[in-house]
C-alpha positions in Angstrom: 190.4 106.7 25.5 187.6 106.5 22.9 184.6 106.7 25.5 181.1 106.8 23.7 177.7 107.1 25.9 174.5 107.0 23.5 171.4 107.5 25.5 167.8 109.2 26.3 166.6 111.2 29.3 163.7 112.8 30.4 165.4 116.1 28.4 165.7 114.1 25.3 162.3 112.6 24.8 158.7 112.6 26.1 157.8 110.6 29.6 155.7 108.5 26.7 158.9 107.0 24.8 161.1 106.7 27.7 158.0 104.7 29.8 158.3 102.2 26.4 162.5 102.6 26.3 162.5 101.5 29.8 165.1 98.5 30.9 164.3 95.6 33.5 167.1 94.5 35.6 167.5 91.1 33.3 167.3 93.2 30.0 170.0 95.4 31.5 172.4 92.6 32.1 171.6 91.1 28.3 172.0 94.4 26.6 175.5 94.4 28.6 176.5 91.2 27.2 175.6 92.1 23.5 177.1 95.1 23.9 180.5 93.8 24.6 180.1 91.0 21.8 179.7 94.0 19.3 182.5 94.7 17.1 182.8 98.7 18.1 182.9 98.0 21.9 185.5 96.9 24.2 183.6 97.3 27.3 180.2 98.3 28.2 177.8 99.8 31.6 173.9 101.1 31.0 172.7 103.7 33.4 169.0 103.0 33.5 167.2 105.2 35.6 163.6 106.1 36.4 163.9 109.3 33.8 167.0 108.1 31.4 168.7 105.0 29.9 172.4 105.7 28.7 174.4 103.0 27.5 178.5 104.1 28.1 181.3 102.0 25.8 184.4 102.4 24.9 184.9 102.0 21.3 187.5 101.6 18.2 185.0 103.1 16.2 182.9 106.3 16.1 180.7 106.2 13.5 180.4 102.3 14.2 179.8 102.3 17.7 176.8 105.0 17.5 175.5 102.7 15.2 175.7 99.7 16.9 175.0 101.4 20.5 171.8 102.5 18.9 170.3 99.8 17.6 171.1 98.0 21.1 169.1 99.9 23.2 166.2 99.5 20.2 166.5 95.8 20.3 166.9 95.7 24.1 163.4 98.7 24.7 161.4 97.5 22.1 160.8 101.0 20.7 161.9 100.7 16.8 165.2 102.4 15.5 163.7 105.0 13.5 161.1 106.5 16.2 164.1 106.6 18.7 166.9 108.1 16.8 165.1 111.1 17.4 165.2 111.4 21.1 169.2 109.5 21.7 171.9 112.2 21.9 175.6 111.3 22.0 178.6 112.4 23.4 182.2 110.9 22.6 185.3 111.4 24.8 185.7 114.7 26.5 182.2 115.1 26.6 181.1 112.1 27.4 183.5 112.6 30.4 181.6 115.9 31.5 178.3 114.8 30.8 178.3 111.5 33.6 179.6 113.9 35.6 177.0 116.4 35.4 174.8 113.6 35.8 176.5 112.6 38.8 176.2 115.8 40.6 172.5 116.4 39.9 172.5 119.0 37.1 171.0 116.6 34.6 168.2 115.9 37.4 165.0 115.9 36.6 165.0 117.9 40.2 168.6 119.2 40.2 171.3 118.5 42.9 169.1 115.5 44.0 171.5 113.0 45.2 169.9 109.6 45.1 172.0 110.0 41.3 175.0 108.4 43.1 173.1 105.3 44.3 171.8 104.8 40.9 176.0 105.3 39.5 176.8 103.1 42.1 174.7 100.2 41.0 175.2 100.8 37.4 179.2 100.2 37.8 178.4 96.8 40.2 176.4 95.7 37.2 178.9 95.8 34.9 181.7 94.5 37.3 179.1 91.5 38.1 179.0 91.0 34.6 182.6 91.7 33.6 181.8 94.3 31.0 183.2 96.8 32.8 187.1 97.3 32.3 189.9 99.9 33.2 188.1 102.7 31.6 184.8 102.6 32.5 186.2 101.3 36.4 187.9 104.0 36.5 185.6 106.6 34.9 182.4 105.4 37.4 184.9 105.9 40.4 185.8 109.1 39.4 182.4 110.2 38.9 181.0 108.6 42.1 184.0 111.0 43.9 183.1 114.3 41.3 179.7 113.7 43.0 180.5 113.6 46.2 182.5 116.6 46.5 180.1 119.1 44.5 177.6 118.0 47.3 180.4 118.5 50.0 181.9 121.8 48.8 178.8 123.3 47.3 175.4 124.5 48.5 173.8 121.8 45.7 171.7 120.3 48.5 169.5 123.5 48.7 168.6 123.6 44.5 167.0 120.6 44.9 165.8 117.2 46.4 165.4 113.6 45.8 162.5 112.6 43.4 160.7 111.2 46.5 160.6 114.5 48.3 159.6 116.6 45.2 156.9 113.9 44.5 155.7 114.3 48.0 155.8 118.2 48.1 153.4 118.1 44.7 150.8 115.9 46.4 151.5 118.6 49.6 150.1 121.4 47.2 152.2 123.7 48.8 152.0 122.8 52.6 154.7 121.7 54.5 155.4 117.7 53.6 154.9 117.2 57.5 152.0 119.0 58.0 150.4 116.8 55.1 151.5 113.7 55.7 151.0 113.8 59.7 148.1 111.3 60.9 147.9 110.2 57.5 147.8 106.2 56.2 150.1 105.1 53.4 150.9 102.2 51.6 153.5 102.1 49.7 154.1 99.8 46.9 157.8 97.8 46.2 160.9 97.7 48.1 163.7 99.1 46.3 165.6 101.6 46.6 163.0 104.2 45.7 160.4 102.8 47.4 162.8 102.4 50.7 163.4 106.0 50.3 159.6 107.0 50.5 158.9 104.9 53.1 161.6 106.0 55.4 160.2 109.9 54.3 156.9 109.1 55.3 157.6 107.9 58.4 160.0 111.0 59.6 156.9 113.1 58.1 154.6 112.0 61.1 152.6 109.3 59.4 150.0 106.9 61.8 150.6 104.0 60.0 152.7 102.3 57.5 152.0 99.0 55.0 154.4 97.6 52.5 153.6 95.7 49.6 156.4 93.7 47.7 156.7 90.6 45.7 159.5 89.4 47.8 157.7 89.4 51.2 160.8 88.9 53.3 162.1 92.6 52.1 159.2 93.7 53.4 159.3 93.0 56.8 163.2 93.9 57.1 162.1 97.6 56.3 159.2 97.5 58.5 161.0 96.7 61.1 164.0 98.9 60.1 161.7 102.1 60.1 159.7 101.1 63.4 162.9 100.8 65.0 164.0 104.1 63.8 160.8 105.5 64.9 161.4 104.1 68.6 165.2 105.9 68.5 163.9 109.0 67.1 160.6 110.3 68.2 158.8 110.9 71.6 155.7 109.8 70.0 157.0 106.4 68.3 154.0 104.4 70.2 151.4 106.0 67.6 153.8 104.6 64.0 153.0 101.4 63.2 154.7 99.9 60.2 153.9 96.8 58.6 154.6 94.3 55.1 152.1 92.3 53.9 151.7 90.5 50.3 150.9 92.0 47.0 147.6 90.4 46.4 146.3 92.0 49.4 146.9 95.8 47.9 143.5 95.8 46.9 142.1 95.6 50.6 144.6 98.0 51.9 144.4 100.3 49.4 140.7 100.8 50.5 141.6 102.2 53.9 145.2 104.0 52.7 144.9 107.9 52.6 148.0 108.1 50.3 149.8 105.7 48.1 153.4 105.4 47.0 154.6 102.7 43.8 157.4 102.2 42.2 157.9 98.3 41.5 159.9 96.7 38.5 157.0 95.2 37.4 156.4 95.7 33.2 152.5 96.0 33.5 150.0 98.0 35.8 150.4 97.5 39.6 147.5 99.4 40.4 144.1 100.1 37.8 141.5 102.8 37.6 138.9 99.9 38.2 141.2 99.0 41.4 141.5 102.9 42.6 137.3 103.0 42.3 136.7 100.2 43.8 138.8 101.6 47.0 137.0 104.8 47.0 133.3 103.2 46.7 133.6 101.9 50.1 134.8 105.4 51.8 132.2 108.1 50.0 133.9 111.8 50.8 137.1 110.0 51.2 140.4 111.2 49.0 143.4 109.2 48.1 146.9 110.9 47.0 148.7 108.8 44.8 152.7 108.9 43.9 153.8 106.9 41.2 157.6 107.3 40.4 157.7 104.0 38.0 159.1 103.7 35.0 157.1 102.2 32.5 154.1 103.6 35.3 152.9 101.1 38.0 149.6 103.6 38.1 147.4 103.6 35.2 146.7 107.0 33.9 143.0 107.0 34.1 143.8 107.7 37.7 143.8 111.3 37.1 140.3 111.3 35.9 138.3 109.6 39.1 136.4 111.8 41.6 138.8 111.5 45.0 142.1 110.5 43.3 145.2 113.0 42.9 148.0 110.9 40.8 151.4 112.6 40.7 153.3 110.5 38.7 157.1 110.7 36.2 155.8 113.1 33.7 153.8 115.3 36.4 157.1 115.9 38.0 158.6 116.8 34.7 156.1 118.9 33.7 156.5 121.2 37.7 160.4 120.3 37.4 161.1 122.7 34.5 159.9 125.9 36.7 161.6 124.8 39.8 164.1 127.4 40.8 168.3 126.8 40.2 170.5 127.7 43.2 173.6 129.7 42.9 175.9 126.8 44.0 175.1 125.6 40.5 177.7 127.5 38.8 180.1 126.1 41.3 179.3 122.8 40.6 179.8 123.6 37.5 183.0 124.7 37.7 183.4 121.3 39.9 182.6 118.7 36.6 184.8 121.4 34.0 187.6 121.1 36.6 187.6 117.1 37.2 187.1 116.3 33.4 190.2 117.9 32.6 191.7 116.1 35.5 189.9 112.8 34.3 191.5 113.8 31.1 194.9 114.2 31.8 195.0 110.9 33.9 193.8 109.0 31.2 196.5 110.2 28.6 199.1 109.5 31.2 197.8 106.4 31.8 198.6 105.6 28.2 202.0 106.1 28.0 202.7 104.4 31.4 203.2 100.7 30.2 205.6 102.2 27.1 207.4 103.5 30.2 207.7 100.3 32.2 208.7 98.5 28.9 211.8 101.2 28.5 212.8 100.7 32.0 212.6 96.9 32.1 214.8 96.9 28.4 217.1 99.1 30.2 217.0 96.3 33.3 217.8 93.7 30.8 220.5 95.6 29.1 222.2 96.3 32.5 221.6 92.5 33.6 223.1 91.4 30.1 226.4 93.6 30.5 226.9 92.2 33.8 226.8 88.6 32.9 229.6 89.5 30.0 231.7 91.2 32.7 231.5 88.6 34.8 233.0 86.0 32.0 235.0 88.7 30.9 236.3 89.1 34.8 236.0 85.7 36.6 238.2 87.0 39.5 235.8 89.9 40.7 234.8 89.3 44.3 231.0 89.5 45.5 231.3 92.8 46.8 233.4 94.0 44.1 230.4 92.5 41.6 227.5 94.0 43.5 229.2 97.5 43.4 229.6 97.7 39.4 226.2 96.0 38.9 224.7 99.1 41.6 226.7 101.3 39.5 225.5 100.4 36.3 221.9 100.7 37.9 222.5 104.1 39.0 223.7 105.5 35.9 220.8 104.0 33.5 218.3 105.4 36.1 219.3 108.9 36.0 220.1 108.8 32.0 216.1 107.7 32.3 215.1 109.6 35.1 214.3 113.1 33.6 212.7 111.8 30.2 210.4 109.3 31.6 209.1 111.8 34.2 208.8 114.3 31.7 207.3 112.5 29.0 204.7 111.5 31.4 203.9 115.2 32.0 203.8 115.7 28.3 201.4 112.4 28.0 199.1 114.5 30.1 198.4 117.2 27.9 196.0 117.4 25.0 197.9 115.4 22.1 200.0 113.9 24.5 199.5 110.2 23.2 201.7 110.9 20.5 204.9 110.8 23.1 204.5 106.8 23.8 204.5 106.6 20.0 207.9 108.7 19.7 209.7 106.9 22.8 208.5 103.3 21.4 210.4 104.3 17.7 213.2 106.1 19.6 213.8 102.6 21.6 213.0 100.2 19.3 210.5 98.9 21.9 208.7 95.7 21.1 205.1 96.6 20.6 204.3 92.8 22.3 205.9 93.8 25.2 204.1 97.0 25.8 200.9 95.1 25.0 202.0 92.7 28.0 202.3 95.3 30.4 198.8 96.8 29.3 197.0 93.5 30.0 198.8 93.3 33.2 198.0 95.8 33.8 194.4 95.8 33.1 193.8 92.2 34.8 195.2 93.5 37.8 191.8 92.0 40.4 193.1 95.5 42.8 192.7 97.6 40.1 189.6 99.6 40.2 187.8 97.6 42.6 184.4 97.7 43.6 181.7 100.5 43.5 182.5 102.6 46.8 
């Protein structure tokens, strides 16, 4: 396993270089594709977030594959190589292990133990598989950690240190009160679809909110969570008659954003979903009138100036980091600590037995063909042998090359397991005089097996 991840998050570098750094779904799929084409890498996912981008590979070469990694994500953001290099940390093997699985339990959270993380993971490795740069390693390494971060949010307390981005984004515009309490009565729109924005709007609307618009490009997505959320409403409150939940198309934000009370955007769009000039021109019409504003975007769908017009609060990615670095850690941390330590050595262990398993299945099918080879002598050295006679020597033969293979096969996997164990496949391929092709042929079996790994679960 040579497992590299080169990357930038929100603890790396300033809201400013990651807004520039940031990926669009297409340049996520073309950094893929030249990732894999470089020398270094073998196969290749990017976890691009709203506060990171990390590009995992697995690579021949260290030094190389930094390199190359690197200048990747420059091509693919648009920042320049030498005013990144200064924010992109890497970790190689081990480390790289622990650190997606930190990142999978929430500890590398902008608000840690938030859990929308393993949605994020969970796209990340169907992007890869969708664009085949995803192989046995990185299949197998994105399973595990989906799993890792499941059960620290099972067996831990995680829940309580923190909360989705959503809910912390909402409790900053709260100013202290109760999300509920805030948001009940209010109007919001809220701006895009996704994921993100799916999340907010299905927030809102379990806060107490009147009424409910949603603006996206693809107008059809709209209406599906509309009516997902008034339906949900009519399940789940007493008072469902008073929500109202609606989509309507981008180019009317302007008009609705004149009688919204609070506003929610995160789009993929590259350029400014909502102005200054747009936000003034909304509050001209309502004099008195106040309009929260949540912009979890990355690059920002609200333009800064917002913070700076009479009536408008803007909460946005690098408020959140800013009020994120004095929010309290939970006990259950250290748990779920002990959690990623735990399953990296696990992760670890698999991986080096992994390696010596097709050097086993090559020794056991050369012992097959010996055993199949001294039959067919006996037989022309024997002609008068009955069937059952045959069958029993042949059994026989079995038998005995089993258990002379038995104890040093199972332990040599153990051994594999260990730190340093790869060297054991080495040893047993000299001992054998195994043909390097033929292990080779059991690893690309092995590795083009369409049940292996799967899909993202």
């Amino acid at each position: 396993m040579s497992l590299l991840v080169v990357g930038l998050s929100h603890r790396s570098a300033p809201v400013s270089v990651l807004e520039r750094a940031s990926l669009a779904a297409e340049a996520q799929g073309k950094l893929l594709q030249d990732a894999v084409a470089a020398e270094p890498a073998a196969e290749a996912v990017v976890l691009a977030t709203c506060n990171r981008i990390e590009l995992y590979a697995d690579v021949d070469k260290f030094h190389a594959g930094v390199a190359e990694l690197s200048t990747l994500l420059s091509v693919h953001s648009g920042v320049g190589l030498e005013e990144l290099t200064p924010y992109l940390y890497v970790h190689y093997e081990d480390r790289a292990v622990h650190h997606l699985f930190s990142v999978a339990c929430g500890l590398d959270s902008m608000v840690v133990g938030e859990g929308q993380i393993l949605g994020q993971i969970k796209d990340t490795l169907a992007l890869g598989q969708e664009q085949h740069t995803a192989g046995r390693l990185l299949n197998d390494l994105f399973q595990q950690a989906l799993r890792v971060g499941k059960r620290a949010h099972s067996e831990t307390g995680i829940d309580r240190a923190g909360q989705s981005l959503v809910t912390f984004g909402l409790e900053q515009l709260a100013g202290g009160a109760a999300v509920e309490d805030w948001a009940r009565g209010k109007r919001a729109l809220v701006i895009g679809a996704g994921s993100m924005s799916s999340l907010a709007a299905t927030t809102l609307a379990r806060a107490g909110i009147t009424e409910l618009v949603i603006a996206n490009r693809t107008e059809d997505r709209a209406e599906r969570l509309a009516a997902a959320l008034v339906e949900q409403s009519a399940r789940g409150a007493a008072d469902s008659a008073a929500f109202v939940a609606r989509a309507v198309p981008m180019d009317t934000v302007p008009a609705e954003l004149a009688a919204a009370d609070l506003v929610v955007s995160c789009t993929g769009a590259t350029g400014l979903v909502l102005t200054a000039a747009a936000l003034h021109t909304a509050l001209a019409g309502r004099p008195g009138h106040r309009v929260d504003v949540l912009d979890l975007a990355m690059p920002r769908d609200v333009d800064a100036a917002a913070h700076r017009i009479d009536g408008v609060r803007l909460v946005d990615i690098e408020t959140l980091a800013e009020a994120s670095a004095d929010a309290p850690m939970a006990a259950d941390v250290d748990r779920v600590r002990s959690i990623v330590s735990e399953e990296v050595g696990a992760f670890g262990a698999a991986q080096r037995a992994a390696h010596i398993t097709p050097t086993v299945v090559a020794l056991r099918t050369m012992a097959a063909d010996v055993v199949a080879s001294e039959v067919s002598r006996l037989n022309g050295r024997l002609p008068g042998l009955d069937d059952k006679e045959r069958a029993e020597i042949t059994q026989t033969l079995r038998r005995v090359v089993d258990k002379l293979l038995h104890a040093p096969t199972v332990r040599v996997k153990e051994l594999a397991g260990e730190p340093g164990g790869a060297g054991y496949a080495d040893a047993l391929r000299e001992l054998f005089d195994l043909d390097p092709q033929a292990v080779a042929a059991v690893s690309r079996a092995d590795t083009s097996d369409p049940n292996r790994g799967g899909r993202a679960t």
